[in-house]
TIRO-2110 file (N, C-alpha, C; in Angstrom, 1 decimal):
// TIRO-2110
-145.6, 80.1, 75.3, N, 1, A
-145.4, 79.4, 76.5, CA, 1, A
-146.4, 78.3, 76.6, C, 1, A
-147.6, 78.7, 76.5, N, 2, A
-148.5, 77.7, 76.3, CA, 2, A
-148.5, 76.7, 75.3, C, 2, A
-147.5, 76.6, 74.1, N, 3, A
-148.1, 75.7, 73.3, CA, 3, A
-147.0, 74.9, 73.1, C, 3, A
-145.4, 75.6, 74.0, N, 4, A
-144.4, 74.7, 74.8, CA, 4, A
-144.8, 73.6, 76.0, C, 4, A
-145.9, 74.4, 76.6, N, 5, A
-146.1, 73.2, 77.7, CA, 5, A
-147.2, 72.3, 76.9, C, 5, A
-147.8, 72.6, 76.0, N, 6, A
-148.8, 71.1, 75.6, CA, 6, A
-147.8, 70.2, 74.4, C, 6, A
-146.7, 71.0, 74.4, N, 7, A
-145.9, 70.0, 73.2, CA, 7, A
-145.3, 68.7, 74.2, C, 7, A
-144.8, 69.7, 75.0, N, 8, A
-144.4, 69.1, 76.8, CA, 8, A
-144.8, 68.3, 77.1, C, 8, A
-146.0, 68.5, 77.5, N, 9, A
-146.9, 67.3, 78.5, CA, 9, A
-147.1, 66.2, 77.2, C, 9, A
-147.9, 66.7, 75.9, N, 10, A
-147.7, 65.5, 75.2, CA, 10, A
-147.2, 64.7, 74.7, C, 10, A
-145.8, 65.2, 74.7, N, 11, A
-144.7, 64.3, 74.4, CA, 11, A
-144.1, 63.3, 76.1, C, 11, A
-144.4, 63.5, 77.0, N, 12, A
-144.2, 63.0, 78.2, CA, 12, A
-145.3, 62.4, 78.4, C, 12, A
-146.5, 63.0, 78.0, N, 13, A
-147.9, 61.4, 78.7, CA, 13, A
-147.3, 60.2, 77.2, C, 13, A
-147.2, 60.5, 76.5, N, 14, A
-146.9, 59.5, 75.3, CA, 14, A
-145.6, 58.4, 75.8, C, 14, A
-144.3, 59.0, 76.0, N, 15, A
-143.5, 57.9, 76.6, CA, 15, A
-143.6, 57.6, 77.8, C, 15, A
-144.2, 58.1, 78.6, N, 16, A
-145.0, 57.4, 80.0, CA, 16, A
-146.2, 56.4, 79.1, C, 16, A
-147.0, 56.2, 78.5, N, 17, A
-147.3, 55.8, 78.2, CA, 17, A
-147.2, 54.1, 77.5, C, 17, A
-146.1, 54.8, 76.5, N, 18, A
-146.1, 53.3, 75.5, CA, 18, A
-144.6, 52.8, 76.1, C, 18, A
-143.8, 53.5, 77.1, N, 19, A
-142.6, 53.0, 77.5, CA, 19, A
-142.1, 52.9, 78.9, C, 19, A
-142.9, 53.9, 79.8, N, 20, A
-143.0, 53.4, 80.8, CA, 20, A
-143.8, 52.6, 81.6, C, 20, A
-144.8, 52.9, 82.1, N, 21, A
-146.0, 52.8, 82.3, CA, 21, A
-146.6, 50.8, 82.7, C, 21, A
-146.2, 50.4, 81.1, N, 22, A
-145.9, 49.0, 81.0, CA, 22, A
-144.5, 47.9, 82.1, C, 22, A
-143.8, 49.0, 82.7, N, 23, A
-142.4, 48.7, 83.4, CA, 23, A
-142.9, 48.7, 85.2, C, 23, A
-143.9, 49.6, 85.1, N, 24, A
-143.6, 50.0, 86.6, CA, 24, A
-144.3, 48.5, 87.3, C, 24, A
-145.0, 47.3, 87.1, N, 25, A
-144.7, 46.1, 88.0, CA, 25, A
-144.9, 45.0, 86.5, C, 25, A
-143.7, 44.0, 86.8, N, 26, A
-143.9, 43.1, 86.1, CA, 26, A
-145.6, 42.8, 85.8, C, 26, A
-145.4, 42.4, 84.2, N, 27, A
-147.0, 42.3, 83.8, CA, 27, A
-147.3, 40.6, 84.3, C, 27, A
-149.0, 40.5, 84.0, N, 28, A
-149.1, 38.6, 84.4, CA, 28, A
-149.4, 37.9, 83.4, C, 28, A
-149.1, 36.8, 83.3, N, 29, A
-149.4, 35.9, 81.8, CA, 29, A
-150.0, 34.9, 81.9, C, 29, A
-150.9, 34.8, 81.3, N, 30, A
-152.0, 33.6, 81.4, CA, 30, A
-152.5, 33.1, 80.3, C, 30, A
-153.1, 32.2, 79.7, N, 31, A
-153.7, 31.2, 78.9, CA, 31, A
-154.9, 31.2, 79.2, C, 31, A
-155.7, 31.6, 80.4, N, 32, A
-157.2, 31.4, 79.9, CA, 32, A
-158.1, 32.4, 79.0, C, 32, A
-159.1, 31.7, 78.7, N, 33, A
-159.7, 32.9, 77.6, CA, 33, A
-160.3, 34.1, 78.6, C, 33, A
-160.9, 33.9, 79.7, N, 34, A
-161.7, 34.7, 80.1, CA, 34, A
-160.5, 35.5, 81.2, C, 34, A
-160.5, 36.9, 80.6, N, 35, A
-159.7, 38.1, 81.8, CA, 35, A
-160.3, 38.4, 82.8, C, 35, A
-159.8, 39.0, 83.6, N, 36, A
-160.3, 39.6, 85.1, CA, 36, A
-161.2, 41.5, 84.7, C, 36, A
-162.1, 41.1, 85.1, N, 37, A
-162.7, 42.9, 84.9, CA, 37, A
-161.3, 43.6, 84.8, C, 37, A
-161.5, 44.4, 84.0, N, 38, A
-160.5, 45.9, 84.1, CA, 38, A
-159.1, 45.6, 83.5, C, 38, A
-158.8, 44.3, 83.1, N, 39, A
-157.6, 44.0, 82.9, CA, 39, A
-157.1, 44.7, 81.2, C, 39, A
-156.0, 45.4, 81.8, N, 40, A
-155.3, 46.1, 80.9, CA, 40, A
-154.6, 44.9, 80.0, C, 40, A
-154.8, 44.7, 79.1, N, 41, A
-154.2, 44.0, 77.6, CA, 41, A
-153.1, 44.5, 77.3, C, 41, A
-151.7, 43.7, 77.3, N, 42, A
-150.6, 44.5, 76.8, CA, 42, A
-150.4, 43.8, 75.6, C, 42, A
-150.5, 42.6, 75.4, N, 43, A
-150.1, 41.4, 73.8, CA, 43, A
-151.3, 40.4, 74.2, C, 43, A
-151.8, 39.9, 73.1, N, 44, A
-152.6, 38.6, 73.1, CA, 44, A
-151.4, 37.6, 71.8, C, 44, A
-151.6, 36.3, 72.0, N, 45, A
-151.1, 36.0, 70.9, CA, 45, A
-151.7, 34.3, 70.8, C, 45, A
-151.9, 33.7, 69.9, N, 46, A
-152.5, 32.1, 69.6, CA, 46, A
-150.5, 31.7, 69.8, C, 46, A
-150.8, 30.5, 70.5, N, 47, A
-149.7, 29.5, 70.5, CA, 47, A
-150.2, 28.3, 70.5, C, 47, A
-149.5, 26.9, 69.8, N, 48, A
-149.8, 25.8, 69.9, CA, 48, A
-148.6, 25.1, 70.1, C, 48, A
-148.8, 24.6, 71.6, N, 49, A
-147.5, 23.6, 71.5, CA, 49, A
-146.2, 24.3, 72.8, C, 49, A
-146.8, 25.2, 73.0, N, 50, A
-145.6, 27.0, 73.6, CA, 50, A
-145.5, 27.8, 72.6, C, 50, A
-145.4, 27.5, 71.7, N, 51, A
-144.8, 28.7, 70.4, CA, 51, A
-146.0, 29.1, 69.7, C, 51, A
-145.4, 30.4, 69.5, N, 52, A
-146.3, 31.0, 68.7, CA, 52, A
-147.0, 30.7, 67.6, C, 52, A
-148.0, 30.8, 66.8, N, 53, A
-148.3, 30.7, 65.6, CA, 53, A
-148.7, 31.9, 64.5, C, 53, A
-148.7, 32.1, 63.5, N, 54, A
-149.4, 32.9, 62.8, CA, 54, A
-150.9, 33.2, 62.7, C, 54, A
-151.6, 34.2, 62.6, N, 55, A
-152.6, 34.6, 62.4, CA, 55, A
-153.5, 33.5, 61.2, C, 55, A
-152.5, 33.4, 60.4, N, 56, A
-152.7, 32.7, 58.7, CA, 56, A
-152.9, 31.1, 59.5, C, 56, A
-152.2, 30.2, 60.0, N, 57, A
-152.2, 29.3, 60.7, CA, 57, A
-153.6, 28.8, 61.5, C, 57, A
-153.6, 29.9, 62.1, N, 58, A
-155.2, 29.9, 63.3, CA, 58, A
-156.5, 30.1, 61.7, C, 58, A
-156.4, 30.8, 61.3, N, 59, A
-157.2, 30.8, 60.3, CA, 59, A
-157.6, 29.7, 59.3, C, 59, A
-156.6, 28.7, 59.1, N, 60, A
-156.4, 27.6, 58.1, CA, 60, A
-157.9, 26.5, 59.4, C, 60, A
-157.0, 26.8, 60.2, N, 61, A
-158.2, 25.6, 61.2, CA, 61, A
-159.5, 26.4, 61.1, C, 61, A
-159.8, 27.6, 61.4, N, 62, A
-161.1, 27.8, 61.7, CA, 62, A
-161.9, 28.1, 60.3, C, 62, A
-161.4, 28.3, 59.3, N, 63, A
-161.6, 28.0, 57.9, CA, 63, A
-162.9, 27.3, 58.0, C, 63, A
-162.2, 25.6, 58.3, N, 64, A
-163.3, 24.2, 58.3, CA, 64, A
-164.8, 24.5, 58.6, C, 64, A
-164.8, 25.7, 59.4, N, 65, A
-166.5, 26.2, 60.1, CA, 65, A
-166.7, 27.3, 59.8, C, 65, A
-166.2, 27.7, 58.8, N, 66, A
-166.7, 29.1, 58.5, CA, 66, A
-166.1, 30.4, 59.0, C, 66, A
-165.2, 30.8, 59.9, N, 67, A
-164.8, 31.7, 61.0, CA, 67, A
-163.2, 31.9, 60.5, C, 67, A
-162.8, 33.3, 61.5, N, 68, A
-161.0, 33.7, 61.4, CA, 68, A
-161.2, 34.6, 62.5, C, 68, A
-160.4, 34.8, 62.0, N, 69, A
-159.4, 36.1, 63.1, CA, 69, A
-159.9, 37.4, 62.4, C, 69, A
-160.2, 38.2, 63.6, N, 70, A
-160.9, 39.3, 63.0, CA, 70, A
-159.8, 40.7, 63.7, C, 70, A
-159.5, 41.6, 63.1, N, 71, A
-159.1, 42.8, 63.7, CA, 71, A
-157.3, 42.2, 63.9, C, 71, A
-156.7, 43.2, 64.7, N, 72, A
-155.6, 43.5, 65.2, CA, 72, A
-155.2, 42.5, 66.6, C, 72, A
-156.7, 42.3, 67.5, N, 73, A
-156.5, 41.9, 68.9, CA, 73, A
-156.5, 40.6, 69.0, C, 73, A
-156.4, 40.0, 67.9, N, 74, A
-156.7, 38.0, 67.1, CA, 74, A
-158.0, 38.1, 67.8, C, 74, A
-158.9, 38.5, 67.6, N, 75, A
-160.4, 38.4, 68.0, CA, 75, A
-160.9, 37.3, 67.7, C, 75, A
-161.5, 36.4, 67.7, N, 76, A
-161.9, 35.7, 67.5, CA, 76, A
-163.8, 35.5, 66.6, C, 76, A
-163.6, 35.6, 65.2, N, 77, A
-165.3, 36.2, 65.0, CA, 77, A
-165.3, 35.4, 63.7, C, 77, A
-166.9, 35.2, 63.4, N, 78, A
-167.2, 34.6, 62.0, CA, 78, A
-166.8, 35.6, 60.6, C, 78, A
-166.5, 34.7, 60.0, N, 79, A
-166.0, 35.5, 58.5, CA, 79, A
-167.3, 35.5, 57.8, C, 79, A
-167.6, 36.7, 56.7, N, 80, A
-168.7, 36.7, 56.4, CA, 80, A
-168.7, 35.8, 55.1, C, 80, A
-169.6, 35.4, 54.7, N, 81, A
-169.7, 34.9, 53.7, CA, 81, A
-169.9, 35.5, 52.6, C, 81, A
-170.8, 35.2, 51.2, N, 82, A
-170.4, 36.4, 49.6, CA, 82, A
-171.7, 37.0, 49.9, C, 82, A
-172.7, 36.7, 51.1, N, 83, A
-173.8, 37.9, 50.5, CA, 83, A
-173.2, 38.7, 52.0, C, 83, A
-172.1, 38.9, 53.0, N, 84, A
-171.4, 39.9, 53.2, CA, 84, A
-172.0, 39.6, 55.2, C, 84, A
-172.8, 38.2, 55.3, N, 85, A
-173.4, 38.0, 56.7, CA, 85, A
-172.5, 37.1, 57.3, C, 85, A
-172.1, 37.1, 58.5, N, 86, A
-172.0, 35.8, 59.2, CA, 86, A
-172.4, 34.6, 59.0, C, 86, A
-172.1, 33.6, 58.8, N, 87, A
-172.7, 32.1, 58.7, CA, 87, A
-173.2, 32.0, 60.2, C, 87, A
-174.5, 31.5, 60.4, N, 88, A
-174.7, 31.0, 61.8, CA, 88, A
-173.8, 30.2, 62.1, C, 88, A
-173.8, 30.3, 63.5, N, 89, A
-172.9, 29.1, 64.4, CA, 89, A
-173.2, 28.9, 65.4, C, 89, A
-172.9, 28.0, 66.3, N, 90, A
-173.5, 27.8, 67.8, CA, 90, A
-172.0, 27.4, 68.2, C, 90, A
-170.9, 27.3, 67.7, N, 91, A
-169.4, 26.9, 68.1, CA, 91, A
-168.8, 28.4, 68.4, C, 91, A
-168.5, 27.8, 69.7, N, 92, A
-167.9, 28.6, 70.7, CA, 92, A
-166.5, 28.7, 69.9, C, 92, A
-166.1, 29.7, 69.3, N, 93, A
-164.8, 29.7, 68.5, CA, 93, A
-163.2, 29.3, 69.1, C, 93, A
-163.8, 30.5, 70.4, N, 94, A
-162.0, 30.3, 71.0, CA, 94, A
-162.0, 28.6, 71.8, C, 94, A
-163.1, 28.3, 72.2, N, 95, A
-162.9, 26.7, 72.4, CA, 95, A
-162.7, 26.0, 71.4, C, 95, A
-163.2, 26.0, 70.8, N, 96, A
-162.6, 25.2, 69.1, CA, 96, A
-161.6, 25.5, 69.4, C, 96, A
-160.4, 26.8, 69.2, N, 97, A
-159.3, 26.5, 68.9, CA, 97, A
-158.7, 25.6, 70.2, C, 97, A
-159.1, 25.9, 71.6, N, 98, A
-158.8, 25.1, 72.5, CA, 98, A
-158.3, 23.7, 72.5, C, 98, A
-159.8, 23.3, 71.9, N, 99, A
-160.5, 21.6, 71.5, CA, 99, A
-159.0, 20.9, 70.2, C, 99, A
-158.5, 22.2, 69.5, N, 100, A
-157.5, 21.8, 68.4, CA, 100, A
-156.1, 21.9, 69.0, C, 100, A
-155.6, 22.1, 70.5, N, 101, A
-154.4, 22.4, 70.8, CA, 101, A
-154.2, 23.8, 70.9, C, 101, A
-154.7, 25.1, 70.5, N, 102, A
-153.9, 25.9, 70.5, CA, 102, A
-154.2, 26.3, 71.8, C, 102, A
-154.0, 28.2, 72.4, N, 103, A
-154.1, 28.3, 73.6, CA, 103, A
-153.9, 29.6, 73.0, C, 103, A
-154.6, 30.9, 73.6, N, 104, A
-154.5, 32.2, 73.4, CA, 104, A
-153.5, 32.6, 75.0, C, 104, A
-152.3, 33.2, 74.8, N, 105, A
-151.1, 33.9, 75.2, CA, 105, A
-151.7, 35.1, 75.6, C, 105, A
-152.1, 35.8, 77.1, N, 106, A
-152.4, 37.1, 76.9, CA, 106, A
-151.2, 37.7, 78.1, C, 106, A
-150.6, 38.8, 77.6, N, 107, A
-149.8, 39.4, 78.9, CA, 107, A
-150.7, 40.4, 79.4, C, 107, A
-150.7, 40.7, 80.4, N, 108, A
-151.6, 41.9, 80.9, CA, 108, A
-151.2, 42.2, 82.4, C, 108, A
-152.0, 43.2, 82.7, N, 109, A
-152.2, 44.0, 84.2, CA, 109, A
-153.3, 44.2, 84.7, C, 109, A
-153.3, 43.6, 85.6, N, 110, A
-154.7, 43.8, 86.4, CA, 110, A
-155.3, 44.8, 87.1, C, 110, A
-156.3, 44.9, 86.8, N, 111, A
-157.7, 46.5, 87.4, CA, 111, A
-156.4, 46.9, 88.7, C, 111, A
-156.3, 45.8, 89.5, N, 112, A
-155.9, 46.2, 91.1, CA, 112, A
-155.0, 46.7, 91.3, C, 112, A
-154.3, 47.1, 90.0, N, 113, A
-152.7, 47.7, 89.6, CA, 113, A
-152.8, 48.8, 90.0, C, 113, A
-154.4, 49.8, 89.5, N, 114, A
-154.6, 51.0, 88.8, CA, 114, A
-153.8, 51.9, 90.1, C, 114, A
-154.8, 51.9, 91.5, N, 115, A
-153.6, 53.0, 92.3, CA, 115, A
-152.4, 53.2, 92.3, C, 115, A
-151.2, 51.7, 92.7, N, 116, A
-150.1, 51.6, 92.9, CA, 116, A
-149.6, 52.6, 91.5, C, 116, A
-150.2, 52.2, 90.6, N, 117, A
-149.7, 52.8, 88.8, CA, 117, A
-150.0, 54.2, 88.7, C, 117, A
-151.0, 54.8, 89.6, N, 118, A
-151.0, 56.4, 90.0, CA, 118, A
-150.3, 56.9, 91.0, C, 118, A
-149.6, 56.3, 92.1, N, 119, A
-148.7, 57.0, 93.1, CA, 119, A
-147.6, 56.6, 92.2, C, 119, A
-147.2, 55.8, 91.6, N, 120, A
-145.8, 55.6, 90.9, CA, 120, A
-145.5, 56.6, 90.1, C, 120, A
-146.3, 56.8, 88.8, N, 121, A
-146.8, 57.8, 88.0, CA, 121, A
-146.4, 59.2, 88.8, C, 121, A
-147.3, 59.7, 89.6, N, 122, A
-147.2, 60.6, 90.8, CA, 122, A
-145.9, 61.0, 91.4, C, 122, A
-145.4, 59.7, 91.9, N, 123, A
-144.0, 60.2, 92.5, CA, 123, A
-143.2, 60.5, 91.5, C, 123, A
-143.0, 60.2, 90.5, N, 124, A
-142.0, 60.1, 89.6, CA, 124, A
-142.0, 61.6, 89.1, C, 124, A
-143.7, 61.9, 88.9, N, 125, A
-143.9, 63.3, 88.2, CA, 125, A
-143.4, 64.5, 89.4, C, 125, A
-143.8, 64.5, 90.2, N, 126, A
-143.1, 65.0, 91.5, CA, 126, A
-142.0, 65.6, 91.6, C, 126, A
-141.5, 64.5, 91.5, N, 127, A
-140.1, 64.4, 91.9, CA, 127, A
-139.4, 65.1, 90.4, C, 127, A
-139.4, 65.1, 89.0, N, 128, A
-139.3, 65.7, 88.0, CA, 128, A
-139.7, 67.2, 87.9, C, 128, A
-141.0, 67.7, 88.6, N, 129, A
-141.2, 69.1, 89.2, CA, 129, A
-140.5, 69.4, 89.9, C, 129, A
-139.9, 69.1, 91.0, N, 130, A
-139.2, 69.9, 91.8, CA, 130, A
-137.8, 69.7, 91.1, C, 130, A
-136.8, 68.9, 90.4, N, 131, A
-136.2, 69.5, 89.7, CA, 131, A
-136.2, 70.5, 88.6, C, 131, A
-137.2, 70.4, 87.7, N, 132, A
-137.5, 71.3, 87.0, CA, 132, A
-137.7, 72.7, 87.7, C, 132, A
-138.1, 73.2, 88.8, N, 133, A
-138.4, 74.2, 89.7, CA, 133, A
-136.8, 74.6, 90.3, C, 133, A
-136.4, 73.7, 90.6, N, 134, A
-135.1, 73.8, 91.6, CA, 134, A
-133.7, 74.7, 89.9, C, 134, A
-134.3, 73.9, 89.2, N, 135, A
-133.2, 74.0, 87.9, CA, 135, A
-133.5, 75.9, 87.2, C, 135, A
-134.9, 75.7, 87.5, N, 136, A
-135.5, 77.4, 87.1, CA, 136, A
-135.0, 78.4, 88.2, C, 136, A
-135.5, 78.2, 89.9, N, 137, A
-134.6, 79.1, 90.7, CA, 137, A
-133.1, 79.3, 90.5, C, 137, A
-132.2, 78.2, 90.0, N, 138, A
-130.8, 78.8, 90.0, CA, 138, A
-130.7, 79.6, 89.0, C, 138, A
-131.5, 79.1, 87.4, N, 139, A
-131.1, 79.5, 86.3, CA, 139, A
-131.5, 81.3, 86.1, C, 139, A
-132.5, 81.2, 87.0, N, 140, A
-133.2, 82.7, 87.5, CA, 140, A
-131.9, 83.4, 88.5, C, 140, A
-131.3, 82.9, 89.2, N, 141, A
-130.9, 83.7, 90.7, CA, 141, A
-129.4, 84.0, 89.5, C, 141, A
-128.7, 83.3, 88.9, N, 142, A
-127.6, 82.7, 87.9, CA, 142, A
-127.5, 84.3, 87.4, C, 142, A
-128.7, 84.5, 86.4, N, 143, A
-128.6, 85.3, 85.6, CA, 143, A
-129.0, 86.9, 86.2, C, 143, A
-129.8, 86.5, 87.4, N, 144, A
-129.8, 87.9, 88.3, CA, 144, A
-128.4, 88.8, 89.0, C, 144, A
-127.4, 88.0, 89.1, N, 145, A
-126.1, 88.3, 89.7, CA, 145, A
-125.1, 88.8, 88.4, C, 145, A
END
């Protein structure tokens, strides 16, 4: 019983997670580099122009000064050079790309979401208990008669 309810709950925090969760209020989208404290990141993405670009793209420009795209999150960081260090720089990277046209795409949710996203969460879970409850008393009274 116990290792049905943790199969349970983990398989339900997981699609609450990567499938709901994201749904419960339209996310916000913005173009500036700097986010609001707390702000949940759903996609970042470089565009020039509206449209997207590739990773390989943003890279070709920042090439010229030494720098790329670092990780998964298009980070923005110096590439190391062959003895394995950073090249100094004093260039502000994501403004370079600014200064070149492009614009970092972030969708996200903001800190001030978090409650509403725990009574939503809440009610939904709730309301799932007491049919799960309601479904167990008949299935109990069902098989007592």
């Amino acid at each position: 019983a116990m290792f049905a309810t943790i199969v349970a709950w983990s398989g339900l925090a997981v699609v609450t997670g990567v499938f709901l969760r994201p749904h419960y209020e339209a996310p916000l989208v913005t173009n500036r580099i700097n986010l609001p404290n707390g702000a949940w990141v759903m996609s970042q993405r470089w565009t020039r122009g509206g449209r997207p670009v590739s990773v390989s793209t943003v890279n070709r420009v920042l090439q010229k000064i030494g720098a790329g795209i670092t990780g998964q999150n298009n980070q923005v960081g110096q590439l190391p050079n062959s003895s394995g260090f950073a090249p100094p720089s004093k260039v502000n990277l994501a403004q370079y790309l600014v200064h070149h046209g492009f614009a970092l795409s972030t969708i996200y949710q903001p800190a001030s979401r978090f409650w509403p996203f725990q009574w939503i969460e809440a009610g939904w879970l709730l309301a799932l208990s007491l049919v799960l409850m309601a479904a167990a008393v008949w299935l109990v009274h069902r098989r007592a008669i």
